[in-house]
N, CA, C and O atoms as a GROMACS GRO file, in nm:
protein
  328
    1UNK      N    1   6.153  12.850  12.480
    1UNK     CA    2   6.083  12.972  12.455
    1UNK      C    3   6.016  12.964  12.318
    1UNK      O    4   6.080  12.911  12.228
    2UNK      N    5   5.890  13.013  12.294
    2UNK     CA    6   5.812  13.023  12.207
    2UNK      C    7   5.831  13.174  12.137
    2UNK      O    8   5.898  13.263  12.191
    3UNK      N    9   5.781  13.187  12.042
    3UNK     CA   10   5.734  13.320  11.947
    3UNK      C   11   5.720  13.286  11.875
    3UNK      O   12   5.756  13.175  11.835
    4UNK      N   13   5.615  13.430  11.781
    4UNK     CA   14   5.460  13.388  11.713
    4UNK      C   15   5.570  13.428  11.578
    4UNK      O   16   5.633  13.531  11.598
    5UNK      N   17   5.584  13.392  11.509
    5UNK     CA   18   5.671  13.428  11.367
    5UNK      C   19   5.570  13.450  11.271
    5UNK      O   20   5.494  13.355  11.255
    6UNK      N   21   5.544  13.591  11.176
    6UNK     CA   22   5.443  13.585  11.104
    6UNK      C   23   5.534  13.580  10.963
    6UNK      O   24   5.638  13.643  10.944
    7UNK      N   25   5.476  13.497  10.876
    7UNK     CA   26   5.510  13.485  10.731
    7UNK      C   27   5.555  13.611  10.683
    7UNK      O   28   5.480  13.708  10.689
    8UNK      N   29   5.668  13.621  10.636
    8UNK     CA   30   5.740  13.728  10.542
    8UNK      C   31   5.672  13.786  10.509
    8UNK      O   32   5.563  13.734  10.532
    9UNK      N   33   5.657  13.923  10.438
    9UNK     CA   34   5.554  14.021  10.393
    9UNK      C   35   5.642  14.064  10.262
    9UNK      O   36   5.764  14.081  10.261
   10UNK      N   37   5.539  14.079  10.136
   10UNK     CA   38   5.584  14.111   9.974
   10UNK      C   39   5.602  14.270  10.001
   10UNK      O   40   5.527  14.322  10.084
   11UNK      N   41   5.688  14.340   9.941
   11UNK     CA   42   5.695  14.495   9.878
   11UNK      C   43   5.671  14.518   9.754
   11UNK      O   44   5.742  14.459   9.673
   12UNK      N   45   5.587  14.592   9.715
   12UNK     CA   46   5.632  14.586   9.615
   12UNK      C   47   5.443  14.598   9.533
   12UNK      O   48   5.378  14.679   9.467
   13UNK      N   49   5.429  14.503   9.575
   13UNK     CA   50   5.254  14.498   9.543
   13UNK      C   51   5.234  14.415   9.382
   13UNK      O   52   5.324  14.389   9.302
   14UNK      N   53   5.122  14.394   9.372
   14UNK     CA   54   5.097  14.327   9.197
   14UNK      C   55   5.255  14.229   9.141
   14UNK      O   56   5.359  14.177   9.183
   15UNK      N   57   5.182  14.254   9.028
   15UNK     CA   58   5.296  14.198   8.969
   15UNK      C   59   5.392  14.290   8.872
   15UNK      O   60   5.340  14.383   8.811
   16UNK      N   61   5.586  14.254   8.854
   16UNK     CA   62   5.643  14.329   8.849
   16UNK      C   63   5.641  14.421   8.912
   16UNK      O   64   5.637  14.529   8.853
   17UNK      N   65   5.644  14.416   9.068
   17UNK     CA   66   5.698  14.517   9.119
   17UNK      C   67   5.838  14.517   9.136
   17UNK      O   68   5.910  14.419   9.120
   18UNK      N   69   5.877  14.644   9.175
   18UNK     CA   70   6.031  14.595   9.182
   18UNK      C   71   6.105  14.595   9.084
   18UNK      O   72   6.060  14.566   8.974
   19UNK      N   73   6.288  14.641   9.108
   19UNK     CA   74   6.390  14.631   9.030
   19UNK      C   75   6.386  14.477   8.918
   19UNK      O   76   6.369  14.370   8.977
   20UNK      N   77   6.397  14.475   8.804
   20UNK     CA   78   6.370  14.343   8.711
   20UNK      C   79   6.269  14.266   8.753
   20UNK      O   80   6.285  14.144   8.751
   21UNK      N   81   6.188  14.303   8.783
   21UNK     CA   82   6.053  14.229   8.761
   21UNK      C   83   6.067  14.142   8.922
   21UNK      O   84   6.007  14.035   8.934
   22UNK      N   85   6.134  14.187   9.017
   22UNK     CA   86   6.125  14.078   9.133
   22UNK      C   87   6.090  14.107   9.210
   22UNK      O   88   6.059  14.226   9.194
   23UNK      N   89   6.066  14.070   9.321
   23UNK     CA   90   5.955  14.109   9.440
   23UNK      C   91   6.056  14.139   9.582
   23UNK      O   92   6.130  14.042   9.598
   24UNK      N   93   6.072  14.225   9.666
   24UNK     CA   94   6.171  14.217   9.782
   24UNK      C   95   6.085  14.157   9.870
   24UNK      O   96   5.963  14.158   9.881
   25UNK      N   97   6.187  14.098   9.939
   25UNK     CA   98   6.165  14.017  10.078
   25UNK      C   99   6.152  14.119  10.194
   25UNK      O  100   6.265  14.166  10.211
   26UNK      N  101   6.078  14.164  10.268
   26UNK     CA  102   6.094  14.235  10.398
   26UNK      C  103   6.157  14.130  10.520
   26UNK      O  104   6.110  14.045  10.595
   27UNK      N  105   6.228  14.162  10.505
   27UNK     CA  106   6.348  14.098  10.676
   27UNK      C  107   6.376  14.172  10.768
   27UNK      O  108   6.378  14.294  10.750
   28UNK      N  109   6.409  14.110  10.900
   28UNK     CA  110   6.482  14.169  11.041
   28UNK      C  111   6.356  14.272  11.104
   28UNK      O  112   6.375  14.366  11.182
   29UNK      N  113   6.290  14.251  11.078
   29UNK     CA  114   6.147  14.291  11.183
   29UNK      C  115   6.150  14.201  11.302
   29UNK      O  116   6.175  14.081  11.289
   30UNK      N  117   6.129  14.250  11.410
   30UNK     CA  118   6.133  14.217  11.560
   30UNK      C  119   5.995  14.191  11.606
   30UNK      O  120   5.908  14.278  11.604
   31UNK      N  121   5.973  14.054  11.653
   31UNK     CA  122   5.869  14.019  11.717
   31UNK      C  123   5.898  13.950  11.869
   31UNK      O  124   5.969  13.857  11.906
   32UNK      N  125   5.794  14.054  11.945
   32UNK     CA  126   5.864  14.003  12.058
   32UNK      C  127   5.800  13.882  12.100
   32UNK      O  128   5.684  13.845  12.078
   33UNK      N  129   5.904  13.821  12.169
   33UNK     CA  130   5.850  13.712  12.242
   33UNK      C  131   5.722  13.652  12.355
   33UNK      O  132   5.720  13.710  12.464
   34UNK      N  133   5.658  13.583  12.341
   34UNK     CA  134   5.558  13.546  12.398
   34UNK      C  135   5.538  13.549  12.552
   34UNK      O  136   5.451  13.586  12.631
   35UNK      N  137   5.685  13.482  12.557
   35UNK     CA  138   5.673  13.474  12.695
   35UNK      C  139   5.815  13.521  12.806
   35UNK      O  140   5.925  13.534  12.752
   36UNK      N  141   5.809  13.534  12.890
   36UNK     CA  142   5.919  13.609  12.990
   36UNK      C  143   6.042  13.541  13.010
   36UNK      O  144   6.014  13.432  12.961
   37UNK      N  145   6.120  13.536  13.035
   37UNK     CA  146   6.241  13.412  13.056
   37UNK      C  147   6.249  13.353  13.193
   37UNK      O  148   6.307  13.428  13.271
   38UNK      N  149   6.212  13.247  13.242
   38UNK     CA  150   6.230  13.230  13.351
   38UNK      C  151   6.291  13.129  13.437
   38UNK      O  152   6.247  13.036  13.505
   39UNK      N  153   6.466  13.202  13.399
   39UNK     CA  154   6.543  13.120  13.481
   39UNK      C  155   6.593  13.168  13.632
   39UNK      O  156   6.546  13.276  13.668
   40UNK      N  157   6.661  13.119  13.702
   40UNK     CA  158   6.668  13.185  13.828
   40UNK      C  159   6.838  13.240  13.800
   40UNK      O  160   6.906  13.253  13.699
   41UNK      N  161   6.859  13.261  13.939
   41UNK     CA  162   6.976  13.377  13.910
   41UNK      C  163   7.080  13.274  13.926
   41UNK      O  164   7.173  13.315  13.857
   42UNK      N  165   7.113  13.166  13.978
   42UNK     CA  166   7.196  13.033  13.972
   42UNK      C  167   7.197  12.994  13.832
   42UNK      O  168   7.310  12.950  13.808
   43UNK      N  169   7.118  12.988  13.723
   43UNK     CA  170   7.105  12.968  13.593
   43UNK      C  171   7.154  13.050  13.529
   43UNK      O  172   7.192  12.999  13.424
   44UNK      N  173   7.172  13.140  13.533
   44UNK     CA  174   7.189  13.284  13.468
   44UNK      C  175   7.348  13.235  13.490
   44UNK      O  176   7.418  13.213  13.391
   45UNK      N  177   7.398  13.220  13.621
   45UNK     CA  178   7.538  13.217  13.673
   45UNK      C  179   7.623  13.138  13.605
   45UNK      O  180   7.743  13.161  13.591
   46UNK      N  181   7.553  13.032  13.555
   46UNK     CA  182   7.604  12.921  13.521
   46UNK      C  183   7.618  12.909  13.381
   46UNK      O  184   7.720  12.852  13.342
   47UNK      N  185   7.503  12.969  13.261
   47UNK     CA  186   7.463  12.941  13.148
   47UNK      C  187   7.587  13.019  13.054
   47UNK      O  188   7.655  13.121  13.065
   48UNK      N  189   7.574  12.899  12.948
   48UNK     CA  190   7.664  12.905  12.836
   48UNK      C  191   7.665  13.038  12.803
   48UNK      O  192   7.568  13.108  12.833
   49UNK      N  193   7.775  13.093  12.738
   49UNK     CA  194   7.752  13.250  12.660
   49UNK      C  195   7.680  13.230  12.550
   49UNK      O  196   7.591  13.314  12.537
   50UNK      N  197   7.686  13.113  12.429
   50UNK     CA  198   7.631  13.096  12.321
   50UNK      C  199   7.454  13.106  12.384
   50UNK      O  200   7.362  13.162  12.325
   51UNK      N  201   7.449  13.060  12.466
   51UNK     CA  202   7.270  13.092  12.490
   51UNK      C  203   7.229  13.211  12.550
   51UNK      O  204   7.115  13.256  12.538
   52UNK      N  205   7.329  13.272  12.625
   52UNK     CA  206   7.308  13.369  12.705
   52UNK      C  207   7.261  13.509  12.535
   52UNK      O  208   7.177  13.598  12.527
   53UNK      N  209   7.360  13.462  12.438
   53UNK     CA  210   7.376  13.537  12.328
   53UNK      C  211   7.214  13.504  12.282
   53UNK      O  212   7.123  13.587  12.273
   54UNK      N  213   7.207  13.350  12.256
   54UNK     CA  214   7.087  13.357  12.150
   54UNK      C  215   6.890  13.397  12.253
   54UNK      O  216   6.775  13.394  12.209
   55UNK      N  217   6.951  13.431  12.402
   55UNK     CA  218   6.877  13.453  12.464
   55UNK      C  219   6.864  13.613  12.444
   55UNK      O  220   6.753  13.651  12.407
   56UNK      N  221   6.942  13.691  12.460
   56UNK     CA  222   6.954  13.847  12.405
   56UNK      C  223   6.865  13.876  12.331
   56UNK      O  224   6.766  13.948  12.346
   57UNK      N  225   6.932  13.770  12.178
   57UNK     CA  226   6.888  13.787  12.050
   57UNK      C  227   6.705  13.804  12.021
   57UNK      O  228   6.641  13.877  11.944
   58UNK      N  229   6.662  13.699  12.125
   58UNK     CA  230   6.571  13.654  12.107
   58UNK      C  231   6.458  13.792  12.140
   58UNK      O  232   6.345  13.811  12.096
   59UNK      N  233   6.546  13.878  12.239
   59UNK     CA  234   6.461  13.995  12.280
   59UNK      C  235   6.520  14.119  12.230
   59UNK      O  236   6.530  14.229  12.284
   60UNK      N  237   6.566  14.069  12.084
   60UNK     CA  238   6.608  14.219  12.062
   60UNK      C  239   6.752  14.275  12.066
   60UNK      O  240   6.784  14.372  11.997
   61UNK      N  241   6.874  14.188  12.184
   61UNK     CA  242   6.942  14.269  12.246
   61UNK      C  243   7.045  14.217  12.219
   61UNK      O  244   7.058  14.097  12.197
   62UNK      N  245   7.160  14.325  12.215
   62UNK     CA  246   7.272  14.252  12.180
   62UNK      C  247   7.346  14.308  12.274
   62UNK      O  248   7.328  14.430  12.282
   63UNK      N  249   7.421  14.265  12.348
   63UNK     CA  250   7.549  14.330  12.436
   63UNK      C  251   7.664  14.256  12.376
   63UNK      O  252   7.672  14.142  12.332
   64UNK      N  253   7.760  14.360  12.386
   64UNK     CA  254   7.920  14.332  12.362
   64UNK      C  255   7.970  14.338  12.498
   64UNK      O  256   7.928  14.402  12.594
   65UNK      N  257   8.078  14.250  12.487
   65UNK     CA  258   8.170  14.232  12.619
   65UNK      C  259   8.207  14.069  12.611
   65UNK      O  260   8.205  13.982  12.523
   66UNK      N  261   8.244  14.078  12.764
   66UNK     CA  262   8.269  13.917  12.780
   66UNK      C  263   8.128  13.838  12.850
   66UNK      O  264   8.020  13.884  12.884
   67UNK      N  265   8.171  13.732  12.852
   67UNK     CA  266   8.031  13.650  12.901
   67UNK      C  267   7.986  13.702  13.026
   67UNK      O  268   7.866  13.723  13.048
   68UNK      N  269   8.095  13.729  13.127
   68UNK     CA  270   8.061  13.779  13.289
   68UNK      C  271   7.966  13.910  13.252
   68UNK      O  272   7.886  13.943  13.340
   69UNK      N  273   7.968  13.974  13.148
   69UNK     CA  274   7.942  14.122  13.171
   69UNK      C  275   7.814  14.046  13.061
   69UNK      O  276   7.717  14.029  13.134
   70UNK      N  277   7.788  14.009  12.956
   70UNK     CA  278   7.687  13.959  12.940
   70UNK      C  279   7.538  13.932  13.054
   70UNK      O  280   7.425  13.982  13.066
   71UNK      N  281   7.614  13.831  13.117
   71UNK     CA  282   7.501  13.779  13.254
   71UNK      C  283   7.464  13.839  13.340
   71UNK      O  284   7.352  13.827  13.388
   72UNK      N  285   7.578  13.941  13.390
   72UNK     CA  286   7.522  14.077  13.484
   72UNK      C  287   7.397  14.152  13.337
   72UNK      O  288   7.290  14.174  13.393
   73UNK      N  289   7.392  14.172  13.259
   73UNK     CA  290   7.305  14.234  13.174
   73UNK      C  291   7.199  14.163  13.157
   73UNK      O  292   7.095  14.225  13.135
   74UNK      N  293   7.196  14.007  13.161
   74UNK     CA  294   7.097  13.950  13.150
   74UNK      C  295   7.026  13.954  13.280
   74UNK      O  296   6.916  14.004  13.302
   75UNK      N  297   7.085  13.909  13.342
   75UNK     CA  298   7.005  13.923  13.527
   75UNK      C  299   6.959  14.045  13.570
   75UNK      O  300   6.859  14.039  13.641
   76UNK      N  301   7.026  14.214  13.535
   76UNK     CA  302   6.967  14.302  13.557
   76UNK      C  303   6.840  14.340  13.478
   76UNK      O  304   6.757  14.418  13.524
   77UNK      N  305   6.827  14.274  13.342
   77UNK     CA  306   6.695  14.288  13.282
   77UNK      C  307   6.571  14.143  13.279
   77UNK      O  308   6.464  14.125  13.221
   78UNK      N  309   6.653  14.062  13.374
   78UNK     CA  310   6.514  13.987  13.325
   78UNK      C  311   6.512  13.917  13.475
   78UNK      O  312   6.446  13.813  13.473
   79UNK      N  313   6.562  13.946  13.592
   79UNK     CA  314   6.556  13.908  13.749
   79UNK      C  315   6.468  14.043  13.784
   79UNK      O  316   6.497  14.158  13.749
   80UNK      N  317   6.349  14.000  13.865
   80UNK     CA  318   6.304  14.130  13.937
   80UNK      C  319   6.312  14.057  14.064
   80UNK      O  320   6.305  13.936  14.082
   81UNK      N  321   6.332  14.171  14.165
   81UNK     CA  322   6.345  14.128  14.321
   81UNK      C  323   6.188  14.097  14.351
   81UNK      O  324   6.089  14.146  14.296
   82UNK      N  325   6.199  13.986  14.472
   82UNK     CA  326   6.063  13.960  14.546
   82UNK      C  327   6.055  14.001  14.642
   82UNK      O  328   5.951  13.985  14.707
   0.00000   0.00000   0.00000
């Protein structure tokens, strides 16, 4: 999976902005992903929790639970019926 990551953004403006003369970092802004996930529902069944996690992550989402209840969450948001 791809996404477009745009370069950090300054606060703060000019120079000395900011507490002692330093500039803040803007972090944890959400960019969504480019493209859709497209594994099938046998993949989903099968796939590690550590990816199933950094697959979430990737859209934003975090579920708590165990891995089973993970993958039912992943398959109900990213399986559409044909």
């Amino acid at each position: 999976m791809e996404s477009y990551a745009r370069p950090s953004q300054k606060l703060g403006g000019g120079s000395g902005g900011g507490a002692n003369g330093h500039m803040k970092e803007r972090c944890g802004h959400f960019q969504m992903p480019l493209h859709y996930p497209r594994y099938t529902k046998a993949e989903y069944e099968t796939m590690p929790e550590w990816k199933l996690d950094c697959l979430l992550a990737e859209y934003g989402l975090s579920v708590a639970g165990d891995v089973n209840h993970k993958r039912k969450f992943a398959m109900g948001a990213f399986l559409w019926p044909r």
